[in-house]
N, C-alpha and C positions, 0 to 999 in steps of 0.2 A: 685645518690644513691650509697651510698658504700656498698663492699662486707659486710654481717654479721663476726660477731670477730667468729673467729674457735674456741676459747677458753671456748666458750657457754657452749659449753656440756663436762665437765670434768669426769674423771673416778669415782668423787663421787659422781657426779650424775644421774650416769647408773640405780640405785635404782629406784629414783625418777621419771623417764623417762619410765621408765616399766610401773611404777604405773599409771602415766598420760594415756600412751596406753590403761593398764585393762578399766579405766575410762572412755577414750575416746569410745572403744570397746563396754562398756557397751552401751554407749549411742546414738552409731550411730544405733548399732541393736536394738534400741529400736523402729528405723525412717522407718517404711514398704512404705511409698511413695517413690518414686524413685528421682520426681524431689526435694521432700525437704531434702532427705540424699543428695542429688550431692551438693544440697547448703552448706548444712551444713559442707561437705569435704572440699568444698572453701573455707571453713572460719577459720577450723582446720590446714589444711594446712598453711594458713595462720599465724598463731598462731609461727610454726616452722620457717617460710622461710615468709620474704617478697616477690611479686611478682607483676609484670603487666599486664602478660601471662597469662593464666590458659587453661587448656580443658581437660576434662576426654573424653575418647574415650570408646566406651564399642564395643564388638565382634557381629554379626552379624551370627550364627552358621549355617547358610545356606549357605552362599559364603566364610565363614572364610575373613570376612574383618573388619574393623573397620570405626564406625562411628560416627559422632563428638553429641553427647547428651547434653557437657554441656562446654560453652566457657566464658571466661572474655578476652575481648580484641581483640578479631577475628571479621574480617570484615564479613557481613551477607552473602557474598558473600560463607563463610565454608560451609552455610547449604545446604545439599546433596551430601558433599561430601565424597568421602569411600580411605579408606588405606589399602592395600592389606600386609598380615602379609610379611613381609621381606621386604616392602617398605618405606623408609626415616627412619629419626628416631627411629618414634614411632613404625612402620612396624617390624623394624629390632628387637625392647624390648622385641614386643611382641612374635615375633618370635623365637627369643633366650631366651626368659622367664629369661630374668637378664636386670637390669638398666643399662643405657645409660647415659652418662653423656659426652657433647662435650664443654669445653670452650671457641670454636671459630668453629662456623659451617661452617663458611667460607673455611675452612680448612676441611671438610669431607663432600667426594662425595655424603654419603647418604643423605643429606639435602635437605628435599624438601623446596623452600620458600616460604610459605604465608603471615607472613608479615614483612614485609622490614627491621622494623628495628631489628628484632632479631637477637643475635649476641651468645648467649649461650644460652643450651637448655638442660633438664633432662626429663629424658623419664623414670618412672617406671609399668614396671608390673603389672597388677593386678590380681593375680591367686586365686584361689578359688576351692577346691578338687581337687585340681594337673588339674584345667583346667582354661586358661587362659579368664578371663570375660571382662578384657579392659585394656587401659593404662591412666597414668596419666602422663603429657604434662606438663610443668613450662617453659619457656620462656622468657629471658633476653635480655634487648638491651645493656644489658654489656658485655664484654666478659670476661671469668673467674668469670662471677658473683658465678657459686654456686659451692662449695667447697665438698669434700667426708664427710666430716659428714653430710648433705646437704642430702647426697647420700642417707649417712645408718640411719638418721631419717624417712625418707620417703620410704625408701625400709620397716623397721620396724613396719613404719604404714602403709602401701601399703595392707598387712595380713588382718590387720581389716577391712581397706575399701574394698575390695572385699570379703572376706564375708557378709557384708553389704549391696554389691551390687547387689551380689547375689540371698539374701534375698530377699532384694527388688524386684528382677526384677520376682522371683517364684512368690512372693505374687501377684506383679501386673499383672501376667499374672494369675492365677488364679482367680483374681477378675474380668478378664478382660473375660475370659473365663465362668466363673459363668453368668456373666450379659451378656455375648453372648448368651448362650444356654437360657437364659430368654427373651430374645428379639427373637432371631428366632423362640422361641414357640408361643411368642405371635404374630409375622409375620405370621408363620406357621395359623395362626385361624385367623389373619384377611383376608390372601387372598384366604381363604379356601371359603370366603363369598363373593366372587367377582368373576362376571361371563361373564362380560362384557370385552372382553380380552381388546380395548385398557386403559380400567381403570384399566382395570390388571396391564398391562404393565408399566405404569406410578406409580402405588402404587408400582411394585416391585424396580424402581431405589429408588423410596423415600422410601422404607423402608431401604435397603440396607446402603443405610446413616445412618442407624441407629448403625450398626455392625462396619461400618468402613469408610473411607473418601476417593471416590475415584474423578477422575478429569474429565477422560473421557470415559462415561457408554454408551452400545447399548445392547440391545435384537435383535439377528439375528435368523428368527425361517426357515428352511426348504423350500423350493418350488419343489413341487415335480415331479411338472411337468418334470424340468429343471435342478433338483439335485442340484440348487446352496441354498446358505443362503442370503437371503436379510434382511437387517436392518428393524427391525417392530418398532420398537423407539430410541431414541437415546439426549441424556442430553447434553452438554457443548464443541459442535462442528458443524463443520460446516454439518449442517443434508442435506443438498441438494448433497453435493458429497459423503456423506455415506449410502445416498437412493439412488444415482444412480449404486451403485457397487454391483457388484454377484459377490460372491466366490464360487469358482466349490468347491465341496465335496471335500477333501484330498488335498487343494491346502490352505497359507498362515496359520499360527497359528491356524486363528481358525477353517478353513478346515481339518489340523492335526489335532486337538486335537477331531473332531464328526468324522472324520473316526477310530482314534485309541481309542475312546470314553473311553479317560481320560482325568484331566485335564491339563494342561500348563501354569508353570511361567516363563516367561522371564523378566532375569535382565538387559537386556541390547540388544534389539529389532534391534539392528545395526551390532550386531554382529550373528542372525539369519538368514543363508539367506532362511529360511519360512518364514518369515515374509516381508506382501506386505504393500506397504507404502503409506496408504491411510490417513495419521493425519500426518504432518509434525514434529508437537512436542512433539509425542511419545515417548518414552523411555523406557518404561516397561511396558508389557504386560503379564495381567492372564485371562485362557482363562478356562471356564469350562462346557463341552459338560452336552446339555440337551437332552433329547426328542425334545424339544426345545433348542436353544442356546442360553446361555448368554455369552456376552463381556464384561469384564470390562481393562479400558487400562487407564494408567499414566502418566504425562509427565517428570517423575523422573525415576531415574537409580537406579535399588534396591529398589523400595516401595514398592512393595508386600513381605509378607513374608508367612510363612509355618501358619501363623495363619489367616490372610485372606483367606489362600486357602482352610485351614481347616473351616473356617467360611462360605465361598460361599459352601464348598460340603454338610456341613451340611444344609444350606440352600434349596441347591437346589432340593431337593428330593422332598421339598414343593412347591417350583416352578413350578418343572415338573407336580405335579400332578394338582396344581392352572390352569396354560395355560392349558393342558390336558383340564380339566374340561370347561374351558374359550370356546377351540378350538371347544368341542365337544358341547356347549352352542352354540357357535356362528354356528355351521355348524346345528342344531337342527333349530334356529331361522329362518336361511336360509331356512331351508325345510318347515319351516311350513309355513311362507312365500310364497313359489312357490306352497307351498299347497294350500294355502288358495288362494293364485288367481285362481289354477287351481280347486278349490273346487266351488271358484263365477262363472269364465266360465261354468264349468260344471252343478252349478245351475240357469245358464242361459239357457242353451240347455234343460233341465227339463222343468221350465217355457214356452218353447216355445211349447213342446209336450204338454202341460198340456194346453188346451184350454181356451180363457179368453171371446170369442165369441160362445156366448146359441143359439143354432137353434129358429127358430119362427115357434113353432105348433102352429095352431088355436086349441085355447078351451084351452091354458097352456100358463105359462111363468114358463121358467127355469132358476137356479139360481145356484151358487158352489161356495165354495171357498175350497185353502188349503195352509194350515200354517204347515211347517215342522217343527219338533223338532230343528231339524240342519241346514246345508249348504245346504244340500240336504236329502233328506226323500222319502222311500217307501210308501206313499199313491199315489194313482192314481184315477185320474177321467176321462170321456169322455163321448161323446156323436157323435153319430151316425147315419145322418140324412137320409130318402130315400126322393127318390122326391112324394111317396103317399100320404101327410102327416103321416110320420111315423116318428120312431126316436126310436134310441135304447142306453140304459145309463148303463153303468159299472161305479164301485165305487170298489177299491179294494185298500186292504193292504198286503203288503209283511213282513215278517220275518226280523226281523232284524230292524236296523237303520243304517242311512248314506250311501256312496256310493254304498256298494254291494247291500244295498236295491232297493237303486233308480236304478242301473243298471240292476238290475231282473226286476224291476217295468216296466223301458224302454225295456226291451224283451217283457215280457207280453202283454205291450200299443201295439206292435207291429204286437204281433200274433192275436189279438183282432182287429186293425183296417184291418188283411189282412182276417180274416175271417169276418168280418161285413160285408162287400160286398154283401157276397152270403145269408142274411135277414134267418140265424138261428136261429130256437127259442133258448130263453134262455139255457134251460135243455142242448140241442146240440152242444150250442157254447161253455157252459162251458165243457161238456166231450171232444170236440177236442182242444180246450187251454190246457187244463189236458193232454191231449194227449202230444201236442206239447212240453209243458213243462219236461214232463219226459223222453222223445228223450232227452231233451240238460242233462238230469243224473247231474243238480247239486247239488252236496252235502249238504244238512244243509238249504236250501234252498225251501220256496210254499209260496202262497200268500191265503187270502180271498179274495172271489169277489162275490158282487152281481151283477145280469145282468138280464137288463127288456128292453123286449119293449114294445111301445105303440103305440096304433092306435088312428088320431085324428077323424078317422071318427066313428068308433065302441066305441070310449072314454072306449075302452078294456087293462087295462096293464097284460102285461105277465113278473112274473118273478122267478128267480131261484136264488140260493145261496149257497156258497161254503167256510161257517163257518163264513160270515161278522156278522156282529150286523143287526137284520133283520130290514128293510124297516119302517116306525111308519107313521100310515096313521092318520091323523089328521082328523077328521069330526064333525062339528059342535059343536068344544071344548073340544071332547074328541078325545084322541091319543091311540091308538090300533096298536099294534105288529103283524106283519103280519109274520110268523115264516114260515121256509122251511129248512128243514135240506138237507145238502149235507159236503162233505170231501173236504177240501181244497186243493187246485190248488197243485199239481208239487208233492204229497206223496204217491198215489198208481195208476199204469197202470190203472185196470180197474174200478175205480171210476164211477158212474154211478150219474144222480142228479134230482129230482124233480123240477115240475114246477106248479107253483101256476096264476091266475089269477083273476084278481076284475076288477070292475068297479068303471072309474073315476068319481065322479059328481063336478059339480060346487060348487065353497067356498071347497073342499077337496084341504088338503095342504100335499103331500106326501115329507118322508124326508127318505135319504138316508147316511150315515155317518158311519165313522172308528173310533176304539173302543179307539182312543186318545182323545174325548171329553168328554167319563164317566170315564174316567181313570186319568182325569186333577187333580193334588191336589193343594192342599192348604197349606200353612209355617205348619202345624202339620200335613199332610202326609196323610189327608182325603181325598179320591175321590169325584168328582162331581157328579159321582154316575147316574144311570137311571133316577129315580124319577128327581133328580132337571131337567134333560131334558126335560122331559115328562111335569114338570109342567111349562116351558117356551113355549113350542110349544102349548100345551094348549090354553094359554094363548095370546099366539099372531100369531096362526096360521089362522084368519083370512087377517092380511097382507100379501101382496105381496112376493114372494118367496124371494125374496133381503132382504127385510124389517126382514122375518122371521130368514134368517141366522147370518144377523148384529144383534138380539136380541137374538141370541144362542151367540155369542161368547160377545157379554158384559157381559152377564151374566157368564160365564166363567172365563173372564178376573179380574171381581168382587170379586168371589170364591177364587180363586189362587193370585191374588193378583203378586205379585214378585215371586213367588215358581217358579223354574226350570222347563221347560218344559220338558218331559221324551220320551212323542210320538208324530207322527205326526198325524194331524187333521184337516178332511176331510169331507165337507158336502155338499150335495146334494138336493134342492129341488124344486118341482116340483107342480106348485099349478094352480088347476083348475078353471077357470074364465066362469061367463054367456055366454050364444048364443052369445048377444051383443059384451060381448069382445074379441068376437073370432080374430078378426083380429087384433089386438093392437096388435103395436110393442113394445115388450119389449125396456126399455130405460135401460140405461147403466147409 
């Protein structure tokens, strides 16, 4: 190829040559993509100067370097790589903000070589508001190829194209910036709804893809045991040697950046010595402290820039508060987890105070169940046997629901089973349980309780009550309220309580029960109500005391259907059998 005739551009066609400019001007600022104005330069340029070389360089305003954006003729081997202003050719254009023009590079020391066969080379400026935006690069395996009108066409048009470029690069980063702050909103509210941190954690590298393209991502959150950061996930690395590492607090990039809890870009991770070298083909790393930490790290030299880093920080506020939320989900689930076992334990030890074994009077079989609200439930029942044939039965409910209930519930069973010993009538046992209970002074805190004994020989019961649902003695189909008023357990010193007694006959079915079986509703918020009781025991209080309480709660269970159960539910009964069956043992 021969040089172009110098003679191209005559002094009368300096006119013409403007004009071409305005025109060209027009139309390059007309191109807001960045990569279709670079092409379109190539081809302009073209237009002026034949060429085989090409590369615009554009400025990097963070490191003040140059980096290769757009090439014809360069080996793939350019891309990533950066020109420091006053290095090589182009270094030196941009630096001195004037065109370079070398006819034989060979011949000056500033000549970097990339590729072999260049032998002449034009470097111009590209400024834009007195600030330098990049250089343009032409590249000869001629020597002497390009000539000073060469020079001062493309220094001419150098003007337009960097305001062009300029343009471009505002517009693109405002579009680019627009549809960031659109995406982190909508990040922002997806992982607003994720609570499961390691879902978390994985949605947040994948989302983060979305704002920018990193190579190699970790979430390092806290331990605080131990004050280091261990890796909690980690994307396109080796994860077994980045799970086995602890960074102490204030130790390695990202130890800096949560102790001085800002964040950190490193252009070149080789030249930090904070930086501990756990990725071999690291390069660049940005680091930015959370409540939680995130890592994001590269294996190019200068790939983050001030908009990544403005992107993660905006990000991250969302982050922080997402794991936050995550952590305190996952630490909640934990507890209620170690709750709920220690809820079953604990309603196991219930169960085992709460008797599943009826004493055997002659002239009676006895019968209970109880079905708590919850895990565990303040209903109580027992029974009290002497060697006389005797036998003495409490049925009570406490205040409240769940464990502070049943934990009063198991005081109560207690002070009852140490005072049943000494065969106190009802009236006595309940005033010194009262007693006892206001000694322990807890606040907010009493229970109902009915309390009867009975004799098998006298088929005499005695009882008394301390605000339960009274006693319902069932006789010969009809169910009769046996009422005794007294003040319930544990709310004044000197409560004092009456005591009532009847006789038992043969076929009488006595029922004893806690005010969560009239109190049961149904899907529209109806109670079970007395009467439906009354009209079950009625009805099938000639069976067997077992028989009697399995046809109290079907019916029940009939009523309410799926409705939430609201209290606990407790029944009691007690059914008298002929001379004959005095000895039958109850079957189980």
């Amino acid at each position: 190829m021969s040089p172009p005739n110098p003679n191209l551009i005559e002094k009368s066609q300096q006119e013409e040559l403007l004009a071409v400019m305005v025109e060209i001007g027009r139309e390059i600022n007309a191109i807001l993509s960045l990569d279709e104005l670079l092409e379109k330069i190539a081809q302009l340029t073209r237009q002026f100067i034949d060429y085989q070389i090409f590369a615009i360089l554009l400025v990097d305003d963070q490191d003040q370097t140059l980096f290769f954006r757009f090439t014809i003729g360069y080996p793939d081997s350019i891309r990533g790589k950066r020109v420091k202003f006053g290095e090589g050719l182009v270094g030196a254009a941009a630096q001195r903000r004037e065109p370079i023009l070398v006819a034989d590079v060979s011949k000056d020391p500033r000549y970097i070589n990339v590729v072999d066969e260049v032998r002449s080379e034009l470097a111009i400026p590209l400024i834009s508001r007195n600030r330098v935006v990049g250089v343009l690069d032409i590249e000869s395996p001629q020597s002497g190829y390009f000539q000073p009108h060469h020079q001062k066409v493309l220094t001419l048009l150098a003007s337009q194209l960097a305001v062009a470029i300029d343009n471009a690069n505002l517009y693109e980063n405002l579009v680019a910036k627009s549809e960031m702050l659109e995406t982190l909103h909508d990040i922002g509210k997806e992982l607003s709804s994720i609570l499961d941190l390691e879902q978390l954690l994985k949605k947040v590298a994948e989302l983060l893809g979305r704002v920018f393209h990193y190579h190699i991502f970790s979430i390092m959150l806290v331990d605080e045991e131990d004050q280091t950061l261990k890796a909690r996930m980690s994307v396109k690395y080796n994860r077994d040697a980045i799970d086995r590492a602890k960074i102490p607090l204030g130790k390695g990039l990202v130890g800096s950046a949560v102790t001085k809890k800002r964040p950190l870009r490193i252009n070149d991770v080789s030249k930090d010595p904070r930086y501990i070298n756990l990725i071999p083909e690291t390069k660049s790393e940005m680091v930015v402290p959370l409540i939680y930490k995130d890592n994001l790290q590269s294996p190019f030299l200068n790939y983050f820039t001030l908009f990544h880093e403005q992107a993660l920080m905006t990000l991250a506020s969302h982050v922080a508060v997402a794991i936050e939320n995550a952590r305190l989900y996952e630490r909640v689930v934990a507890a209620e987890a170690r709750l709920d076992r220690e809820l079953k334990f604990a309603s196991e030890i219930q169960y085992s105070l709460i008797t599943d074994k009826f004493p055997e009077i002659p002239g009676i079989s006895l019968w209970a169940e109880f079905r708590p609200a919850r895990i565990l439930g303040g209903d109580l029942y027992d029974f009290y046997k002497y060697e006389d044939d005797q036998v003495a039965i409490a049925v009570g409910d406490v205040s409240g629901k769940g464990a502070p209930a049943a934990l009063y519930g198991a005081l109560a069973s207690g002070i009852l089973r140490t005072r049943a010993t000494r065969k106190y009538p009802p009236a006595e046992m309940l005033r010194l349980v009262n007693v006892s209970l206001r000694q322990r002074t807890i606040e907010g805190r009493f229970m109902t309780l009915c309390y009867a004994t009975y004799d098998a020989k006298t088929r005499i019961l005695k009882f008394s009550n301390s605000g339960a649902p009274p006693p319902i003695l069932c006789k010969q189909g009809t169910a009769e309220v046996l009422s005794v008023e007294g003040f319930p357990l544990g709310m004044f010193d000197a409560a004092e309580y009456q005591e009532r007694e009847i006789v038992i006959e043969p076929g009488d079915c006595l029922i004893f029960y806690t005010d969560g079986l009239v109190e049961a509703r149904d899907l529209r918020g109806e109670e079970f109500g007395f009467e439906r009781l009354k009209e079950v025991l009625e009805k099938n209080s000639q069976l067997e005391a077992k028989k009697v309480i399995e046809k109290v709660f079907a019916q029940i269970e009939r009523f309410s259907l799926d409705s939430r159960k609201f209290d606990d539910q407790t029944i009691v009964a007690l059914k008298a059998v002929d001379a004959q069956s005095r000895t039958e043992k109850l079957s189980c």
